[in-house]
VODO-106405 format. One record per residue (C-alpha): residue number from 1; residue in one letter; z negated, x negated, y negated. Coordinates in nm, 3 decimals, m for minus. Last residue first. Example, Ala and Ser with C-alpha at 12.3 -4.5 7.8 and 13.67 -1.06 7.14 Angstrom:
<r><pos>2</pos><code>S</code><Z>m0.714</Z><X>m1.367</X><Y>0.106</Y></r>
<r><pos>1</pos><code>A</code><Z>m0.780</Z><X>m1.230</X><Y>0.450</Y></r>
// end
This chain:
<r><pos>263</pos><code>X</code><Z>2.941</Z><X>m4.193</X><Y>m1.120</Y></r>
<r><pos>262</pos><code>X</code><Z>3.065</Z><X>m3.887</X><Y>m0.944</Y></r>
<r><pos>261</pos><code>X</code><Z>2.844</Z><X>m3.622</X><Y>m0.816</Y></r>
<r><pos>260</pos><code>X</code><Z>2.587</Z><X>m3.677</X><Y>m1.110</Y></r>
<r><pos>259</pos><code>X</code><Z>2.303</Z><X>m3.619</X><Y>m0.976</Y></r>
<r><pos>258</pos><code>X</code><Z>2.025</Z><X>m3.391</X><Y>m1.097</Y></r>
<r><pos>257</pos><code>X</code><Z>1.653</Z><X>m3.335</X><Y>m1.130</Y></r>
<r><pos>256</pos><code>X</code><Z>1.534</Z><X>m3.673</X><Y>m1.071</Y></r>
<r><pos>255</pos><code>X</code><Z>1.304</Z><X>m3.856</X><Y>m0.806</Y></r>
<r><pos>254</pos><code>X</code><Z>1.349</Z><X>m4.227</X><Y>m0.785</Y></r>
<r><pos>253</pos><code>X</code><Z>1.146</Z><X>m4.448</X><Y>m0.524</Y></r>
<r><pos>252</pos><code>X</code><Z>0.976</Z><X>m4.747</X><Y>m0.656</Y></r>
<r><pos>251</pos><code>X</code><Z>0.825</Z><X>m5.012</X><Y>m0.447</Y></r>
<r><pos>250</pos><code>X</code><Z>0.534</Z><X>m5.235</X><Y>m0.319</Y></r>
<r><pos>249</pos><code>X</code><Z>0.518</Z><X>m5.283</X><Y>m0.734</Y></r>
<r><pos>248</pos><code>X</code><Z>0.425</Z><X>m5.648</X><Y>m0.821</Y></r>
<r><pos>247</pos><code>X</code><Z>0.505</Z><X>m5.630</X><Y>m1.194</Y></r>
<r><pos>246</pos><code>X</code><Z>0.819</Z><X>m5.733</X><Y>m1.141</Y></r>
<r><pos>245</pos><code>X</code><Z>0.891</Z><X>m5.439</X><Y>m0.952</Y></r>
<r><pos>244</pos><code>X</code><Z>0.841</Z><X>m5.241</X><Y>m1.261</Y></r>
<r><pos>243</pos><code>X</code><Z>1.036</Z><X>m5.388</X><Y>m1.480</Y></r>
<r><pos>242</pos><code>X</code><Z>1.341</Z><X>m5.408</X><Y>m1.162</Y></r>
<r><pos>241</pos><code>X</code><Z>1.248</Z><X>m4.965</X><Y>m1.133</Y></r>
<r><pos>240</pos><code>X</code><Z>1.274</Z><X>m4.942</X><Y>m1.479</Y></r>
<r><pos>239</pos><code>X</code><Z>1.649</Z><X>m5.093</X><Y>m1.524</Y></r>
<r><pos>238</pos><code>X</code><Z>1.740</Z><X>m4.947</X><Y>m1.198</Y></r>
<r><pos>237</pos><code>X</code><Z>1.650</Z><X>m4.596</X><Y>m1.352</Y></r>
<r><pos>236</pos><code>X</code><Z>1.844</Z><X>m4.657</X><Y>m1.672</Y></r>
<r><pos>235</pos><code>X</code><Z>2.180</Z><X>m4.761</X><Y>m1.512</Y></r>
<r><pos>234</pos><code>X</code><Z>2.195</Z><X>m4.499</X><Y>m1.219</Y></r>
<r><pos>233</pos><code>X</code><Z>2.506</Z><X>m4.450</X><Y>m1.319</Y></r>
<r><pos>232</pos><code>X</code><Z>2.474</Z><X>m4.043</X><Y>m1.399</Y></r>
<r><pos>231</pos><code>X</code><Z>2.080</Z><X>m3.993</X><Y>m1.235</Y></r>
<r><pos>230</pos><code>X</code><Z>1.964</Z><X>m3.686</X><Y>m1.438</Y></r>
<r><pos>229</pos><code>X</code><Z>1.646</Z><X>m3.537</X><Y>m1.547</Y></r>
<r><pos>228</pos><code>X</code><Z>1.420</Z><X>m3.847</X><Y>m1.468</Y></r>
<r><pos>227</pos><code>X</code><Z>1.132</Z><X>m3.916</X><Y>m1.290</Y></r>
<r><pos>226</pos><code>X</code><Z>1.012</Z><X>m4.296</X><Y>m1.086</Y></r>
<r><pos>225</pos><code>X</code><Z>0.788</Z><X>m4.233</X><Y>m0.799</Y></r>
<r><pos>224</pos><code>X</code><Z>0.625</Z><X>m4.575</X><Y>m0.751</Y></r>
<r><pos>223</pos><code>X</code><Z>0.395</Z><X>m4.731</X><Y>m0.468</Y></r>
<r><pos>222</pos><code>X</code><Z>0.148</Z><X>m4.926</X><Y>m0.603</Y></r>
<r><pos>221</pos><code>X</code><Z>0.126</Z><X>m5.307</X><Y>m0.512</Y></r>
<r><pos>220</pos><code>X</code><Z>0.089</Z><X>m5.422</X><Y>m0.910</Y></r>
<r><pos>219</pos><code>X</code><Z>0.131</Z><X>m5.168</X><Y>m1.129</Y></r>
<r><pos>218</pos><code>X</code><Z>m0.157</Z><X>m5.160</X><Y>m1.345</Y></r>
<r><pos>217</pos><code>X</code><Z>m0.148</Z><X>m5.488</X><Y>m1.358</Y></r>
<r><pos>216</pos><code>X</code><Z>0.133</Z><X>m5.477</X><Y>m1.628</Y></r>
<r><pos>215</pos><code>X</code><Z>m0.034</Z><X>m5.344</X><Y>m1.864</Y></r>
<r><pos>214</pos><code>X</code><Z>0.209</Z><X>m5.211</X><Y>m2.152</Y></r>
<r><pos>213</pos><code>X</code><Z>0.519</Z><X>m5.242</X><Y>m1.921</Y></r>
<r><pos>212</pos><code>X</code><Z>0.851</Z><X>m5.301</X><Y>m2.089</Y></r>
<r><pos>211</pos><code>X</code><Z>1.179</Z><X>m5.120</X><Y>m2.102</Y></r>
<r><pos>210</pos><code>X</code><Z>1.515</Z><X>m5.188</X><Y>m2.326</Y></r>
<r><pos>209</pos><code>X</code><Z>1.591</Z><X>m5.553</X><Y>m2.087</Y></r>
<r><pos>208</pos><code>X</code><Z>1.932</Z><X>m5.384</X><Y>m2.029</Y></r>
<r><pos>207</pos><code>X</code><Z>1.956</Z><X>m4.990</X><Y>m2.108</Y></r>
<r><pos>206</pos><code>X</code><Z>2.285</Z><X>m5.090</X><Y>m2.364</Y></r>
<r><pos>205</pos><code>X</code><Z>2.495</Z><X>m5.342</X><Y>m2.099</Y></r>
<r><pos>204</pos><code>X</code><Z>2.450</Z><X>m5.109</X><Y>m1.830</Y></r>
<r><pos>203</pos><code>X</code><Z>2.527</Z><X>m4.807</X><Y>m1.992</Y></r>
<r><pos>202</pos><code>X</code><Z>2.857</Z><X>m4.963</X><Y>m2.177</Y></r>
<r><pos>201</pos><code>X</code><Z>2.996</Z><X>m5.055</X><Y>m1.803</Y></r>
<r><pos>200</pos><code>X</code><Z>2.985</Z><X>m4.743</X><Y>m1.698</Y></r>
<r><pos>199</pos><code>X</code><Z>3.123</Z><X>m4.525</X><Y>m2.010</Y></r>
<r><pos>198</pos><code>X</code><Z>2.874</Z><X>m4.488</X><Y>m2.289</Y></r>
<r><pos>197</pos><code>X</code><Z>2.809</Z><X>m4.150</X><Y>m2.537</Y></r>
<r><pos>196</pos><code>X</code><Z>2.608</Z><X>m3.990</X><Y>m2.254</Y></r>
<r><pos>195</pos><code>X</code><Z>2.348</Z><X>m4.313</X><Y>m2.288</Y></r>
<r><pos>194</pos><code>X</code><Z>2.255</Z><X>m4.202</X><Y>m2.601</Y></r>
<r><pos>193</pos><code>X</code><Z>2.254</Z><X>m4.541</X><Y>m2.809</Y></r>
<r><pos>192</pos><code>X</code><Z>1.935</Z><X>m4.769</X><Y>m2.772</Y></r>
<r><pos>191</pos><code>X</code><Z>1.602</Z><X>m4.798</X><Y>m2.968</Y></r>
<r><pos>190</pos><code>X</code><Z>1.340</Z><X>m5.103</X><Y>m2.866</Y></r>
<r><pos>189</pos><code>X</code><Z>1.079</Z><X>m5.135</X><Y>m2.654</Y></r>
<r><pos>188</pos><code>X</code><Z>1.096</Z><X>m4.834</X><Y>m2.462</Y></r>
<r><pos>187</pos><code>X</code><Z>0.790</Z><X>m4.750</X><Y>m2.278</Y></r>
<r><pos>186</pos><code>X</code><Z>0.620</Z><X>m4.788</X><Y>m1.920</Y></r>
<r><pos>185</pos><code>X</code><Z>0.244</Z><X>m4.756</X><Y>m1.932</Y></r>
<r><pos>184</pos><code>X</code><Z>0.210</Z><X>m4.409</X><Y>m2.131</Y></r>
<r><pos>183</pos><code>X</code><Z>0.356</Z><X>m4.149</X><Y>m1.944</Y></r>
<r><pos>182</pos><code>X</code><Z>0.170</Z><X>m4.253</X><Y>m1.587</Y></r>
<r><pos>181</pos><code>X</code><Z>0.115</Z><X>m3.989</X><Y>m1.305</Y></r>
<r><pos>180</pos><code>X</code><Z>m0.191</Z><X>m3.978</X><Y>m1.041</Y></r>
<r><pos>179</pos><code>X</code><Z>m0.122</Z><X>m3.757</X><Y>m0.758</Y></r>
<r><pos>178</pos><code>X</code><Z>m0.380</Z><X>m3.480</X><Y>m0.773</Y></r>
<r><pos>177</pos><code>X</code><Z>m0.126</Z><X>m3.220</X><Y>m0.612</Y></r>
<r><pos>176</pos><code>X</code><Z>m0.197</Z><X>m2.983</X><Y>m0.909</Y></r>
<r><pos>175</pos><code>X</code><Z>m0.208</Z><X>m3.249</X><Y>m1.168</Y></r>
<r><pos>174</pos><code>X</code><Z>0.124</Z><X>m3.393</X><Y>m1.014</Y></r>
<r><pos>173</pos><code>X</code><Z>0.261</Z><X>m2.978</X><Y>m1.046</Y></r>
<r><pos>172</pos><code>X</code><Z>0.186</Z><X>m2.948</X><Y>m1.357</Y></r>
<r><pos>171</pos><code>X</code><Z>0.304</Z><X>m3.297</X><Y>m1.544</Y></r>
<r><pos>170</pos><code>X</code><Z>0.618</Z><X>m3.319</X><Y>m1.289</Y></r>
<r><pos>169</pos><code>X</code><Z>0.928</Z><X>m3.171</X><Y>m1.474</Y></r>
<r><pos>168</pos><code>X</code><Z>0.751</Z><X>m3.194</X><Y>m1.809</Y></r>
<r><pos>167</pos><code>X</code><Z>0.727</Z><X>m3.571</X><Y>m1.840</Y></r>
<r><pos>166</pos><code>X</code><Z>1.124</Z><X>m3.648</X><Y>m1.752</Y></r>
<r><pos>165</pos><code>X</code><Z>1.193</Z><X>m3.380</X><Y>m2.045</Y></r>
<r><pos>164</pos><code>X</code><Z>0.966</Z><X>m3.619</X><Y>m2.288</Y></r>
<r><pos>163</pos><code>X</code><Z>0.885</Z><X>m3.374</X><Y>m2.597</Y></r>
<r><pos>162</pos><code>X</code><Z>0.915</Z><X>m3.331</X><Y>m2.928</Y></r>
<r><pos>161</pos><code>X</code><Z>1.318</Z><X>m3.410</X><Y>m2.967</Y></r>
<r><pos>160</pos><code>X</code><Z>1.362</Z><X>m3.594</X><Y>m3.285</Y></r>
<r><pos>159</pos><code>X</code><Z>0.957</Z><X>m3.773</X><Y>m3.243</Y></r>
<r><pos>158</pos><code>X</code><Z>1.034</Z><X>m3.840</X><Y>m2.869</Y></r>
<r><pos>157</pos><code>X</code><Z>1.372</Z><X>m3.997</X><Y>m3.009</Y></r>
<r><pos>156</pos><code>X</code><Z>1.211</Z><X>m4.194</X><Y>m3.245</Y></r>
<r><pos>155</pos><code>X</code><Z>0.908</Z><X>m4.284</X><Y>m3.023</Y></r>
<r><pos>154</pos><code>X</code><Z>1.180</Z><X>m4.445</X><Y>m2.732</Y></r>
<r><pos>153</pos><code>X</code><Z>1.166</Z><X>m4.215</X><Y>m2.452</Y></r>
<r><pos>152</pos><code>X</code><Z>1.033</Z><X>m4.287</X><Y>m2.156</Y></r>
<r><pos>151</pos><code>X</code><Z>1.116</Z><X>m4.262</X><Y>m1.757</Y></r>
<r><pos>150</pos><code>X</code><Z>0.842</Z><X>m4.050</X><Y>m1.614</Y></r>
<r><pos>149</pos><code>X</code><Z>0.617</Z><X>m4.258</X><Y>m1.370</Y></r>
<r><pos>148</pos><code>X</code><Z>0.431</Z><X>m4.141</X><Y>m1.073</Y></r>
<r><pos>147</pos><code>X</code><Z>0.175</Z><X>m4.306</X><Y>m0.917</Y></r>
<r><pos>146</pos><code>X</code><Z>0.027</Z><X>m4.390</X><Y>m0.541</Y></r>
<r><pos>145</pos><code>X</code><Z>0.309</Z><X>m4.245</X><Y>m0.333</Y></r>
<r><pos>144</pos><code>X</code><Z>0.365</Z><X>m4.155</X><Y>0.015</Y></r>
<r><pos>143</pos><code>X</code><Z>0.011</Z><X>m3.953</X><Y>0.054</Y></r>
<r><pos>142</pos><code>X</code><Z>0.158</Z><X>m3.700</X><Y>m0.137</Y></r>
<r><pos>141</pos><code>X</code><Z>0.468</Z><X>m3.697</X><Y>0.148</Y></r>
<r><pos>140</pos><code>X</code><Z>0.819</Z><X>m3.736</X><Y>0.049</Y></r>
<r><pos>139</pos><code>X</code><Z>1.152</Z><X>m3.594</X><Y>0.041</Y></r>
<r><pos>138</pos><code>X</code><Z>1.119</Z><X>m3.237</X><Y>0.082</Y></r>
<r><pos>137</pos><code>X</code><Z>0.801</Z><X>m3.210</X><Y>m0.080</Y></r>
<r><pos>136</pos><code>X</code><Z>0.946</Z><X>m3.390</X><Y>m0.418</Y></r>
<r><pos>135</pos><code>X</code><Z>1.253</Z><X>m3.207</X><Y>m0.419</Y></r>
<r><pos>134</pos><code>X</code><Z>1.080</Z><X>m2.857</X><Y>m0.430</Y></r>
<r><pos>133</pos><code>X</code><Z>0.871</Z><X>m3.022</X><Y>m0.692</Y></r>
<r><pos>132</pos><code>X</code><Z>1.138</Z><X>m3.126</X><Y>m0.910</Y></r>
<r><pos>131</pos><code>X</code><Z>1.320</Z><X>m2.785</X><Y>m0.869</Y></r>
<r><pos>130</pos><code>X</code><Z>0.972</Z><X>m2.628</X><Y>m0.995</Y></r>
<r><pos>129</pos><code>X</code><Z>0.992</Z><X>m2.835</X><Y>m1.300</Y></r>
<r><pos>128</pos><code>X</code><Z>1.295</Z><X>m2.694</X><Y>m1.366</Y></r>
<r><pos>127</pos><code>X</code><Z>1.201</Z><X>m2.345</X><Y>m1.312</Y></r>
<r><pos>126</pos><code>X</code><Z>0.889</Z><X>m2.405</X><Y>m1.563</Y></r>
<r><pos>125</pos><code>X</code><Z>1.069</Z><X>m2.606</X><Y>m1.795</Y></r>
<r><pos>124</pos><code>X</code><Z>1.352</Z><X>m2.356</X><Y>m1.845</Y></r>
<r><pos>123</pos><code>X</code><Z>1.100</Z><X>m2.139</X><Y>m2.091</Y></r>
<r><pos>122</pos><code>X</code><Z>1.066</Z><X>m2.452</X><Y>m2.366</Y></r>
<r><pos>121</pos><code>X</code><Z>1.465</Z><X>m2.392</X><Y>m2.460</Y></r>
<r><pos>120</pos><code>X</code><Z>1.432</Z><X>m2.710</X><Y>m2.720</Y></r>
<r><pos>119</pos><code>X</code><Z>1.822</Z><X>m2.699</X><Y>m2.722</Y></r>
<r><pos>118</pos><code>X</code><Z>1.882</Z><X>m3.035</X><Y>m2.701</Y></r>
<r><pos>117</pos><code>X</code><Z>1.677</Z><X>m3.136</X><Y>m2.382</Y></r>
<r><pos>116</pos><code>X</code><Z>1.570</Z><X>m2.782</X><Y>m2.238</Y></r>
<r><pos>115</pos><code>X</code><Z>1.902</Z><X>m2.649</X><Y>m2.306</Y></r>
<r><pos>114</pos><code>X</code><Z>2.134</Z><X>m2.927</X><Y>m2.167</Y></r>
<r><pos>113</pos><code>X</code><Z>1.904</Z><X>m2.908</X><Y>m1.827</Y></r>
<r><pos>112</pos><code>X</code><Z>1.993</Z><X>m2.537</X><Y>m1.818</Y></r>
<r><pos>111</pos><code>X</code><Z>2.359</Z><X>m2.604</X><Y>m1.873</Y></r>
<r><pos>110</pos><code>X</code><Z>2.391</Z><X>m2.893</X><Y>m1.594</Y></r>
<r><pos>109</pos><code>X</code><Z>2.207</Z><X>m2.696</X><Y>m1.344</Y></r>
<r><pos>108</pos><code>X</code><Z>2.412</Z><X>m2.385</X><Y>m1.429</Y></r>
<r><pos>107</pos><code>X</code><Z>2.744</Z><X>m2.563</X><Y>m1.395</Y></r>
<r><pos>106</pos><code>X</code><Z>2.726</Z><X>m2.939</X><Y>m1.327</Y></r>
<r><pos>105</pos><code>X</code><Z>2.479</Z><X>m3.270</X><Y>m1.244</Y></r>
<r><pos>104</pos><code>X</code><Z>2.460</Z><X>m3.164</X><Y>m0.862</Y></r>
<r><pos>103</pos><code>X</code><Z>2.118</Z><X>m3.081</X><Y>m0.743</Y></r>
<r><pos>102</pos><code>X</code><Z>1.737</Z><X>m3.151</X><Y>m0.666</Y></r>
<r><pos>101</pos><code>X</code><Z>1.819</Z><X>m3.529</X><Y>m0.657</Y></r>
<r><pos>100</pos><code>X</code><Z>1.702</Z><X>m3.805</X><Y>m0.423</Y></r>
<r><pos>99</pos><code>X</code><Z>1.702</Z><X>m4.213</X><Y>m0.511</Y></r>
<r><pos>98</pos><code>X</code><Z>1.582</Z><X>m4.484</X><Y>m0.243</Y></r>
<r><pos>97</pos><code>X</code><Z>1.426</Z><X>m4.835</X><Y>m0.247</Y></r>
<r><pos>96</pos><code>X</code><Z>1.458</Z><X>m4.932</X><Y>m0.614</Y></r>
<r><pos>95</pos><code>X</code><Z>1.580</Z><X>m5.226</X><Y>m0.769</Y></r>
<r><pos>94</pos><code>X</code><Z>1.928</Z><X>m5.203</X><Y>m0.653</Y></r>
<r><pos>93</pos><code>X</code><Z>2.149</Z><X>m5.500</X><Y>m0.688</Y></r>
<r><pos>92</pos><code>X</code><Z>2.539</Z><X>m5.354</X><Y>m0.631</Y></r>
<r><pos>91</pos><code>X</code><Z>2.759</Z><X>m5.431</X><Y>m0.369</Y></r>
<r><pos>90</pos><code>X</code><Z>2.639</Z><X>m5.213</X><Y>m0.063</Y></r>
<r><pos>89</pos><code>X</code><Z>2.501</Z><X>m4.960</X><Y>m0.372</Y></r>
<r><pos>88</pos><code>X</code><Z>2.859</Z><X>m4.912</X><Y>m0.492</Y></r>
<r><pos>87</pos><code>X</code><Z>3.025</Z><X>m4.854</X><Y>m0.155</Y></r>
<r><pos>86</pos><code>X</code><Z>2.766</Z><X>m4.556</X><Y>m0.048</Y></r>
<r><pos>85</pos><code>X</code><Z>2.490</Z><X>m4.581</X><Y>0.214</Y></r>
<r><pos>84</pos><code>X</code><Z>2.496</Z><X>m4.326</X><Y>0.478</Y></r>
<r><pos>83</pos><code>X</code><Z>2.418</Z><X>m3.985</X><Y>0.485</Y></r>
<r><pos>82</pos><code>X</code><Z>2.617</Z><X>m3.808</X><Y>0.845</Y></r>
<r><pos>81</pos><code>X</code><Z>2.910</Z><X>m3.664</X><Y>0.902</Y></r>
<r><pos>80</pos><code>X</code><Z>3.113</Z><X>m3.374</X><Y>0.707</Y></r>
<r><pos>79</pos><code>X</code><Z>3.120</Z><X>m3.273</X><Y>0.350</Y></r>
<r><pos>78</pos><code>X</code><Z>3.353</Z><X>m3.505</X><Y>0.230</Y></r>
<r><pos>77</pos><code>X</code><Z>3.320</Z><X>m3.553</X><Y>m0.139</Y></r>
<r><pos>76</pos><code>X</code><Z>2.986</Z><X>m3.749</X><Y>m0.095</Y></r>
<r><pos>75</pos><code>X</code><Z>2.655</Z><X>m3.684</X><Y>m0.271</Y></r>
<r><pos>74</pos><code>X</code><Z>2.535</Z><X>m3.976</X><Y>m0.485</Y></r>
<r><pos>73</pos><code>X</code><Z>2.197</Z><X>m4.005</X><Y>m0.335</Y></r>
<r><pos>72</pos><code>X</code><Z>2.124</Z><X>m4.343</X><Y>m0.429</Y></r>
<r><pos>71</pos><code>X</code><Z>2.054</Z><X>m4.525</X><Y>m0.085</Y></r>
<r><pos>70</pos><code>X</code><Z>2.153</Z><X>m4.278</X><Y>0.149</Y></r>
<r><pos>69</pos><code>X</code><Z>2.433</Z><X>m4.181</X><Y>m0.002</Y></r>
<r><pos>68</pos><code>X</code><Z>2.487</Z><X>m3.814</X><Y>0.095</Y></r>
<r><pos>67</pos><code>X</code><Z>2.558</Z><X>m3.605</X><Y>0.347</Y></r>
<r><pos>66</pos><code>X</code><Z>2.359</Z><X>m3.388</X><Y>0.323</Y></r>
<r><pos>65</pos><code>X</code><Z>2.221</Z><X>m3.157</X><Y>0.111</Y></r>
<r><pos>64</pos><code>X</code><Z>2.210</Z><X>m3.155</X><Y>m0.327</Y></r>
<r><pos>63</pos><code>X</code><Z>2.142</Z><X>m2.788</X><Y>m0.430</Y></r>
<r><pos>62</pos><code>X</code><Z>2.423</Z><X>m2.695</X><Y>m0.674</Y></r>
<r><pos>61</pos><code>X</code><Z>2.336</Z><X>m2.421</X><Y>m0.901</Y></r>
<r><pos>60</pos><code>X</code><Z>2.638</Z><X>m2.205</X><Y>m1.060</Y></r>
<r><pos>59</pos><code>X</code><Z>2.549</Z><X>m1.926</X><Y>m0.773</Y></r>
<r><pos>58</pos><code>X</code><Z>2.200</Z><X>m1.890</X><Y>m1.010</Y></r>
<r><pos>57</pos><code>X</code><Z>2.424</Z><X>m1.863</X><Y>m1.316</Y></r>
<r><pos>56</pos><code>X</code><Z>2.601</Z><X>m1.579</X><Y>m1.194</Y></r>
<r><pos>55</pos><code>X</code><Z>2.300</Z><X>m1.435</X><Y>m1.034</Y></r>
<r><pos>54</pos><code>X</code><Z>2.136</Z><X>m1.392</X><Y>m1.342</Y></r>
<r><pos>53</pos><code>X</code><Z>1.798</Z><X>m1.662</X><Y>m1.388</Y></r>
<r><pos>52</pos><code>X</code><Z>1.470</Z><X>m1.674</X><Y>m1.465</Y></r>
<r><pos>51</pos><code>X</code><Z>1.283</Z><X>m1.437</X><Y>m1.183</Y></r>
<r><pos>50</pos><code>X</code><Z>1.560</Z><X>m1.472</X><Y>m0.918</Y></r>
<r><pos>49</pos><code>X</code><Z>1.549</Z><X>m1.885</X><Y>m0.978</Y></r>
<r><pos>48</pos><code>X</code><Z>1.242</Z><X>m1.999</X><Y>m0.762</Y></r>
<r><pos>47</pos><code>X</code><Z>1.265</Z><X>m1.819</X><Y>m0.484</Y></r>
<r><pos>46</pos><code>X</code><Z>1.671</Z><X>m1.848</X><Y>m0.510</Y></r>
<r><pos>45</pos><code>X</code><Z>1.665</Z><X>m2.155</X><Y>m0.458</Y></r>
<r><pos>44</pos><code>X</code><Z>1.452</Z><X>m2.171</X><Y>m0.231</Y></r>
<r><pos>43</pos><code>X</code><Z>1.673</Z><X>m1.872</X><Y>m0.048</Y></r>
<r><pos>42</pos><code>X</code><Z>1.980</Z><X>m2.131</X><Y>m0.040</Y></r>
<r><pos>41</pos><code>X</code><Z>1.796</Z><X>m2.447</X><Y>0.074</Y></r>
<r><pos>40</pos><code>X</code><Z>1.704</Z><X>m2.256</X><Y>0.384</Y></r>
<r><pos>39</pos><code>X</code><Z>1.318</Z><X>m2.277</X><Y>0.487</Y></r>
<r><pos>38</pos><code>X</code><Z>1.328</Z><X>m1.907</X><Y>0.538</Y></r>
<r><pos>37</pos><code>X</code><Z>1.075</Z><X>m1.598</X><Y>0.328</Y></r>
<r><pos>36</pos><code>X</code><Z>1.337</Z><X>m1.464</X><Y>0.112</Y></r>
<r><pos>35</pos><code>X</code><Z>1.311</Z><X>m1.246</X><Y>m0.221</Y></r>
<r><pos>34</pos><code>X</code><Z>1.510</Z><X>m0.977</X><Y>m0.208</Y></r>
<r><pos>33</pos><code>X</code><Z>1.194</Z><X>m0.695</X><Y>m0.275</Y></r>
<r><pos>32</pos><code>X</code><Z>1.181</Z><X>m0.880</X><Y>m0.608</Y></r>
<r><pos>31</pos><code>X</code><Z>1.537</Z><X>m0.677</X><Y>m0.742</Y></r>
<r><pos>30</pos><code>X</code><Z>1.628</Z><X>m0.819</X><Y>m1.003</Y></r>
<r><pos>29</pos><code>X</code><Z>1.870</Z><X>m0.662</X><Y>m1.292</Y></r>
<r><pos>28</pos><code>X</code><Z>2.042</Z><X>m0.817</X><Y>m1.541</Y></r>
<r><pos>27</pos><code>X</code><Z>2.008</Z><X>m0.902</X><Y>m1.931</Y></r>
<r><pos>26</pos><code>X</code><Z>2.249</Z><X>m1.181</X><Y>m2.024</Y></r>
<r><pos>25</pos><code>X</code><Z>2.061</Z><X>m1.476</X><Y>m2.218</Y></r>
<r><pos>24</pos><code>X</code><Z>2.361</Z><X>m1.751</X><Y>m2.026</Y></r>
<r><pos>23</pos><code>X</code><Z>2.102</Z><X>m1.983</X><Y>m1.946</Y></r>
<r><pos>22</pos><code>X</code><Z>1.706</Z><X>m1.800</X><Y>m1.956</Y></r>
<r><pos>21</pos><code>X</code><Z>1.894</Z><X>m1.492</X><Y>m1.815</Y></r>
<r><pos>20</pos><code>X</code><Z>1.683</Z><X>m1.170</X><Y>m1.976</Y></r>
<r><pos>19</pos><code>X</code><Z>1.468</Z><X>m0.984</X><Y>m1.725</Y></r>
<r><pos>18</pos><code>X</code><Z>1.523</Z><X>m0.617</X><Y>m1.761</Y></r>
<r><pos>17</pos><code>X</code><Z>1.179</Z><X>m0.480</X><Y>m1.968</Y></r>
<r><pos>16</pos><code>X</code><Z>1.196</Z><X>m0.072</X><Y>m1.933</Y></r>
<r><pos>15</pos><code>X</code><Z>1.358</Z><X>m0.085</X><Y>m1.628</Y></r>
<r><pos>14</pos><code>X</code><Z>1.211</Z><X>m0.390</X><Y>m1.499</Y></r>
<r><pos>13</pos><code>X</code><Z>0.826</Z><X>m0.316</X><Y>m1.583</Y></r>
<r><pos>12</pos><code>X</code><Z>0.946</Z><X>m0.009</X><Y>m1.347</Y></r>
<r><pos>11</pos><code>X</code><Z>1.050</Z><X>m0.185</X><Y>m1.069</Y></r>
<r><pos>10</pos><code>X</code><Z>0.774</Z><X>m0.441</X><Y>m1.116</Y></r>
<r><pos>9</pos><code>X</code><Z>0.514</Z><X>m0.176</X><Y>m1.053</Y></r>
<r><pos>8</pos><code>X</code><Z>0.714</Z><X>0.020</X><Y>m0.785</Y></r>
<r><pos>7</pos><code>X</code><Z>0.717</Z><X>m0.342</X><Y>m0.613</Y></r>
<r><pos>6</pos><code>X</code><Z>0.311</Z><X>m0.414</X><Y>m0.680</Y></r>
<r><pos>5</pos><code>X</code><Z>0.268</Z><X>m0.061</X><Y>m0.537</Y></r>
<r><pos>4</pos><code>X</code><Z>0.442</Z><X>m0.111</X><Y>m0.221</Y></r>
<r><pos>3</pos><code>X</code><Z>0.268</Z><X>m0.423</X><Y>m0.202</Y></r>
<r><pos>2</pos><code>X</code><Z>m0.095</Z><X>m0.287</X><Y>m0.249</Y></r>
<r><pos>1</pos><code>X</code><Z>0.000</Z><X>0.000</X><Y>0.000</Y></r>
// end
């Protein structure tokens, strides 16, 4: 009885409140007695979307499955055999141990990420942030990692934008977890283009030596969970993951909210 109730409830609140598209700002209707209850990377995505977002822009969102490099994520084109490490991370130094991604960098992902950043669209942090976490959990285990670390912003672009995006995906649910997280050890020392501007070769040459590490000790033999929104190159997470492995990190894994599916 309490459930039928709670539905009639909500059925109601949504007739005389429709839920509003936090993307596209459509009105549309939801029905919560949808909501799934398998393990399929389809319904948790739409758990966590069916309250924020239409279904147009929900079928826009790319979850990231295998197979995929196995090293950096990058998903491949072909959508048949197994993960396995990419071309570019066989030749390439890599500073970090692995990299995993909620979803492609593109559509409704790509749009709702846009908004938080540049559009100061506060609401999208909680859905986002619950994308991060879904990654987190299927990835790794609490007990897996000692600290996680938000990739900073320099002060004049925290000041412009008023936030660090990379912060909000994980502040809540870290707390909730109790897994320690960092904001404040890792920083910018000095002011470098957008990396969006840059082609490939630009981004590397811009993010180099641009991090430090405030007390270095404080990383030594931790394990790392380095957060971003979006892995494009990779440039600006292998640049903090080699700062922080100098400082005697065990390792640093990479956790971001989307991948770009070509580099």
């Amino acid at each position: 009885m309490p459930s039928f109730l709670q539905s009639l409830s909500q059925t109601v609140l949504n007739a005389i409140f429709p839920p509003r598209c936090l993307i596209c700002s459509a009105f549309y209707d939801h029905d919560h007695g949808q909501a799934s209850t398998g393990p399929d990377v389809s319904n948790l995505l739409a758990d966590h979307t069916a309250s924020y977002f239409c279904k147009s822009c929900r079928e826009g969102i790319i979850p990231i499955t295998s197979p995929f490099c196995s090293k950096c994520g990058l998903p491949f084109v072909s959508r048949q055999g197994e993960s396995h490490t990419c071309s570019e991370c066989l030749l390439e130094k890599r500073y970090f141990r692995k990299a995993r991604a909620f979803g492609v960098y593109d559509g409704g992902l790509m749009e709702a990420i846009h908004l938080l950043k540049y559009g100061k669209k506060s609401s999208l942090a909680m859905p986002l942030s619950a994308f991060a976490r879904e990654t987190f959990f299927q990835f790794w285990d609490v007990n897996d990692i000692d600290l996680i670390v938000p990739v900073p912003l320099h002060v004049k672009r925290l000041r412009e934008r008023g936030f660090n995006q990379a912060l909000i995906l994980i502040r809540r649910w870290a707390k909730q977890e109790r897994i320690p997280f960092d904001g404040l050890t890792l920083y910018r020392n000095r002011y470098t283009e957008p990396q969006a501007t840059l082609n490939r070769i630009e981004r590397w040459k811009n993010i180099k030596g641009a991090f430090s590490l405030r007390h270095p000790g404080r990383i030594k033999g931790y394990k790392v969970l380095l957060v971003d929104d979006v892995y494009t190159t990779g440039a600006t997470v292998n640049e903090c993951a080699r700062v922080l492995m100098k400082a005697g990190a065990e390792f640093v894994d990479i956790l971001t909210l989307a991948r770009a599916a070509v580099a």
